[in-house]
Structure formats: structure tokens, C-alpha cells
C-alpha positions in Angstrom: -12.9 -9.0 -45.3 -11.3 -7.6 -48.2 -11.3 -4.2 -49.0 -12.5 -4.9 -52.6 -16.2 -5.2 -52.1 -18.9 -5.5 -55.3 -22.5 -5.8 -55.4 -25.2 -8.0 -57.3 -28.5 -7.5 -58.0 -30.6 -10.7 -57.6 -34.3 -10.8 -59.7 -36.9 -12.9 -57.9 -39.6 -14.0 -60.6 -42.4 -14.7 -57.9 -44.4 -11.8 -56.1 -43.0 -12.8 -52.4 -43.8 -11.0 -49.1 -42.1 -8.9 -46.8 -41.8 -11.5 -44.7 -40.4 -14.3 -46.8 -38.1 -11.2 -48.4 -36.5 -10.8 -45.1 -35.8 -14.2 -44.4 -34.0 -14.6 -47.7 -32.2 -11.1 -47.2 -31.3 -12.7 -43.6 -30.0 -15.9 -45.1 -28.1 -13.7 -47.1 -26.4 -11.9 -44.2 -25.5 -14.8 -42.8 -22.6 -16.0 -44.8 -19.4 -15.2 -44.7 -18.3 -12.8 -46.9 -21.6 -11.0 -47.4 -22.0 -7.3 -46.2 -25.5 -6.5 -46.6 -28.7 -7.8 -48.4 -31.5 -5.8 -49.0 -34.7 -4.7 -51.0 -36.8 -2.3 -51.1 -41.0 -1.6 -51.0 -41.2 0.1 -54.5 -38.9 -2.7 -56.0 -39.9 -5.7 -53.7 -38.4 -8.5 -56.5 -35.1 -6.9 -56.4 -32.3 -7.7 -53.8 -29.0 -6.1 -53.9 -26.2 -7.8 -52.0 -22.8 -6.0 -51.3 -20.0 -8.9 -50.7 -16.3 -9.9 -50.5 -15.6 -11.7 -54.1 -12.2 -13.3 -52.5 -14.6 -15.3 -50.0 -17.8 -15.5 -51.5 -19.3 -15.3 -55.5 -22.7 -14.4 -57.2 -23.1 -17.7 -58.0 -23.3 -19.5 -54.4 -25.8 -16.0 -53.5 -27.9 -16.7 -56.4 -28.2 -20.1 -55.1 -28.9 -19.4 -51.0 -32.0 -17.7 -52.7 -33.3 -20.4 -54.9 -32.7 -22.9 -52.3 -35.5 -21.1 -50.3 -38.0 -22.3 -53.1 -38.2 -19.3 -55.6 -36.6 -18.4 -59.3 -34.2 -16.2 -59.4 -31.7 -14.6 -61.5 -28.4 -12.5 -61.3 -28.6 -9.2 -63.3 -26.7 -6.4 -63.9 -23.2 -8.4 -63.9 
């Protein structure tokens, strides 16, 4: 990886569980080019994901998360 690492925040518009959270946070992880994915308790619709924008973009992130059956939308770009 690059050393030039920047972060997303990704709004999920459904209430979702811890469960299904992690799952998506996992999927997340698993492509190349992502550092970390995570939420937290007090913010459970929020994700932040820290990744490599020379191997991976927002755009393919934004759409990992969707494709597990929820809306969703980048913020904070």
C-alpha cells in the first residue's frame, strides 16, 4: 500500500444490527486496498473506512455496502 491513505464516511439509511454491521465492515476489510472499516454503538449508521485511493475509490466502497441490500451514501467528501 501507498503511503497516502484517506478515509470516508459511509451513511447507512436503515437501522441494521451489530451483526449485519460487521459483516459489511468485514466485506469492507476484505478488499484490497482497504485498511480498516468500522462503526461504532453510539453512531451504529455510520462506517468509517481508511483506504489506499491509488488501489481502491469511495465509489466501488459505497457500492460493497449497497450490494449487501441496504442504502447508503458517502458523506463528508
Amino acid at each position: 500500500m501507498s503511503n497516502n491513505m484517506v478515509d470516508v464516511t459511509i451513511h447507512i439509511d436503515e437501522t441494521i444490527n451489530a451483526e449485519a454491521r460487521e459483516r459489511i465492515q468485514d466485506e469492507l476489510r476484505e478488499m484490497s486496498g482497504v485498511m480498516a472499516a468500522s462503526s461504532h454503538e453510539e453512531k451504529p449508521h455510520l462506517i468509517v473506512v481508511e483506504y489506499d485511493p491509488e488501489r481502491i475509490n469511495s465509489h466501488r466502497l459505497l457500492d460493497t455496502v449497497t450490494a449487501s441490500g441496504v442504502h447508503a451514501q458517502l458523506i463528508g467528501l
